[in-house]
Rosetta silent file (secondary structure, phi, psi, omega in degrees, C-alpha in Angstrom):
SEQUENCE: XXXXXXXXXXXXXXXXXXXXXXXXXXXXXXXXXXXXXXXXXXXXXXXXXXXXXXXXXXXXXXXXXXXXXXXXXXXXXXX
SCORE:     score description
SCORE:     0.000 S_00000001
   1 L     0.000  -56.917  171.244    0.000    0.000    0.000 S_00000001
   2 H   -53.814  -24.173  157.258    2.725    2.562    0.701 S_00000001
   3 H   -47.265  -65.515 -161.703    3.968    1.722   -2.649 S_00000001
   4 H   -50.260  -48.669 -164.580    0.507    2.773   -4.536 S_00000001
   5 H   -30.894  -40.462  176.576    0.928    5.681   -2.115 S_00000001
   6 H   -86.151   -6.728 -156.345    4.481    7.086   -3.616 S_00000001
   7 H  -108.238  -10.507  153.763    3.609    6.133   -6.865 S_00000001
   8 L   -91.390   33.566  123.507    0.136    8.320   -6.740 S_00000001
   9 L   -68.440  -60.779 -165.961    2.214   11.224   -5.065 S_00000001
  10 H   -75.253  -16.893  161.922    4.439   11.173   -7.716 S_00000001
  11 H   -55.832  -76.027  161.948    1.581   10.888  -10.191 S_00000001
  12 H   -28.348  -36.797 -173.729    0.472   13.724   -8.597 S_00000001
  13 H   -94.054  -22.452  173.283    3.257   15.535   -8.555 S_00000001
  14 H   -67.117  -50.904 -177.020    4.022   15.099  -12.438 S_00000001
  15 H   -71.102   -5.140  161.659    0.656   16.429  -12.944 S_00000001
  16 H   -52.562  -38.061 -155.107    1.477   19.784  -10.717 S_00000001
  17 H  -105.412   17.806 -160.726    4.130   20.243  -12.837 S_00000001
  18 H  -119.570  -52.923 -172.640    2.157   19.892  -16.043 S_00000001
  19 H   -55.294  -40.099 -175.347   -0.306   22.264  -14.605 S_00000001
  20 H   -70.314  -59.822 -168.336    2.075   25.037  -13.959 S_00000001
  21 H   -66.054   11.002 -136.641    4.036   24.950  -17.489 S_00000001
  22 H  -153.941  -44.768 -169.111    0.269   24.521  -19.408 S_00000001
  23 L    66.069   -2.847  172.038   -1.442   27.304  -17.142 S_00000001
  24 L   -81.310 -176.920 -161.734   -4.501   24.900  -17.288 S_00000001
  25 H   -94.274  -23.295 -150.919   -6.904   24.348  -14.152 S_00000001
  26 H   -79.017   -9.190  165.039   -8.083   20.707  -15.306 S_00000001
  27 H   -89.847  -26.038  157.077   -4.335   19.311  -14.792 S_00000001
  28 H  -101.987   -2.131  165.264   -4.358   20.310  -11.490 S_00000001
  29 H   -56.619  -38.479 -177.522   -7.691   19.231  -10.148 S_00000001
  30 H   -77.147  -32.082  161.705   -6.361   16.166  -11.302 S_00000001
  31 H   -61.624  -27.698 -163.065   -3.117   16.689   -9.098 S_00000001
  32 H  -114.625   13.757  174.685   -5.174   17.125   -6.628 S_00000001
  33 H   -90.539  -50.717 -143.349   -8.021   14.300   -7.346 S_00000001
  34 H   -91.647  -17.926 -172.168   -4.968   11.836   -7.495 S_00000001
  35 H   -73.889  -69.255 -178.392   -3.456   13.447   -3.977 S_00000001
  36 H   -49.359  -51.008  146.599   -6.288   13.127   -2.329 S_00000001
  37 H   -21.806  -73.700 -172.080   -6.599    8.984   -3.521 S_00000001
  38 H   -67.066  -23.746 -174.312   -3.165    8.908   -2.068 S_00000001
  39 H   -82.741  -10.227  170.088   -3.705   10.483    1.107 S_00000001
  40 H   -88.514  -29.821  171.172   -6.943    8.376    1.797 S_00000001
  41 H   -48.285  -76.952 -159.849   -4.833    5.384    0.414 S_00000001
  42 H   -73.595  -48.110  178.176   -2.097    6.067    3.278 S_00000001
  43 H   -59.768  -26.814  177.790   -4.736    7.047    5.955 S_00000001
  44 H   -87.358  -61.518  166.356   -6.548    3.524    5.722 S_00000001
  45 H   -21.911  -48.776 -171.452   -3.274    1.902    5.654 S_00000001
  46 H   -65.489  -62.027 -155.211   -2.100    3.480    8.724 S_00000001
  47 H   -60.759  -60.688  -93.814   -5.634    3.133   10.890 S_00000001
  48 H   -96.553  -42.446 -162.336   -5.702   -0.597    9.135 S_00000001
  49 H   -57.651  -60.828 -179.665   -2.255   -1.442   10.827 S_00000001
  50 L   -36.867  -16.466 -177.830   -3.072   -0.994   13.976 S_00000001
  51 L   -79.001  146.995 -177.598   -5.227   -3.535   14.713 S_00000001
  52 L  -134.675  115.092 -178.479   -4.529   -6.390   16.696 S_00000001
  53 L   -14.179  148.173 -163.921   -6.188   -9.942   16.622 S_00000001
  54 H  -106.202   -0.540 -177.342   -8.243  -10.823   19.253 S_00000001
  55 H   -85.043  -22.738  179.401   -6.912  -14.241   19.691 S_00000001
  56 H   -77.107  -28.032  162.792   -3.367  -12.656   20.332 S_00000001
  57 H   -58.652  -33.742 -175.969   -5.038  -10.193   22.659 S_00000001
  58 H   -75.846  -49.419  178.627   -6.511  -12.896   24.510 S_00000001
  59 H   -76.627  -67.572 -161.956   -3.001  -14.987   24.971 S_00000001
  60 H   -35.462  -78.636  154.626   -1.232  -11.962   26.004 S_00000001
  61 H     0.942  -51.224 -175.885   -3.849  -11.200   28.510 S_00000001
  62 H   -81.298  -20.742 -170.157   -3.673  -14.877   29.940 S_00000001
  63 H   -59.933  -72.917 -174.136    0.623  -14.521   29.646 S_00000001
  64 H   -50.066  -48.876  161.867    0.378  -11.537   31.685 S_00000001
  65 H   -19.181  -80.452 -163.958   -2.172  -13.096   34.114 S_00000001
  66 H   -60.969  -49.253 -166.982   -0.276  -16.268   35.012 S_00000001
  67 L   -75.047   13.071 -178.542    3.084  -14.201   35.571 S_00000001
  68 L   -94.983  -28.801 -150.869    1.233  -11.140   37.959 S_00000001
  69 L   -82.838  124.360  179.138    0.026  -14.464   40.247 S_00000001
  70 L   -64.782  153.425 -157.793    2.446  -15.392   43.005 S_00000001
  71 L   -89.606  146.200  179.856    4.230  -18.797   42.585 S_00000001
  72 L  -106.315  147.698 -167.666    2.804  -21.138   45.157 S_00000001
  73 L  -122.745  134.575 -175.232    5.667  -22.437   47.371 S_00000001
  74 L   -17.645  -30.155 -174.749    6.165  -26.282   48.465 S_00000001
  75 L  -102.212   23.984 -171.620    6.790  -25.314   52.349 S_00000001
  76 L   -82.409   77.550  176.134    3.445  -23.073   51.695 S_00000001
  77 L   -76.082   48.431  179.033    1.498  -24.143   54.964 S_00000001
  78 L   -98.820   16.279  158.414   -2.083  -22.569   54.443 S_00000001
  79 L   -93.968    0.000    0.000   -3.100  -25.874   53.287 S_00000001
C-alpha cells in the first residue's frame, strides 16, 4: 500500500508540474483528485495497521495473568 501511495504522489506531482508549465486548471484538479486517492490510500493503511487480533489479545492477557500471580511455594502451609 505505501507503494501505490508514492507512486500516486508522484503521479500527482508530475501532474502539478504539467499544470504550472500549461497554465490549465483541469491538470491540477487532477493533481489534486490523485493526492487526495493517495492520502486516503495512506490514511486507511495506517488506521488498518493498527489492529490487533483478538486471539493474540486474549493470549497476552492470559501470559500476563499467570506471571502477575504469586508462585505457590512447596513449604506453603495454608493448606
Amino acid at each position: 500500500m505505501l507503494v501505490a501511495t508514492l507512486v500516486l504522489a508522484a503521479i500527482g506531482f508530475g501532474l502539478l508540474v504539467i499544470a504550472l508549465m500549461t497554465g490549465s486548471v483541469i491538470w491540477a484538479w487532477g493533481c489534486i483528485a490523485v493526492c487526495v486517492v493517495g492520502a486516503v490510500l495512506l490514511l486507511t493503511s495506517a488506521l488498518g495497521g493498527r489492529t490487533v487480533p483478538a486471539d493474540r489479545n486474549t493470549a497476552a492477557d492470559r501470559r500476563r495473568e499467570r506471571s502477575s500471580r504469586p508462585a505457590r511455594d512447596e513449604h506453603d502451609s495454608r493448606d
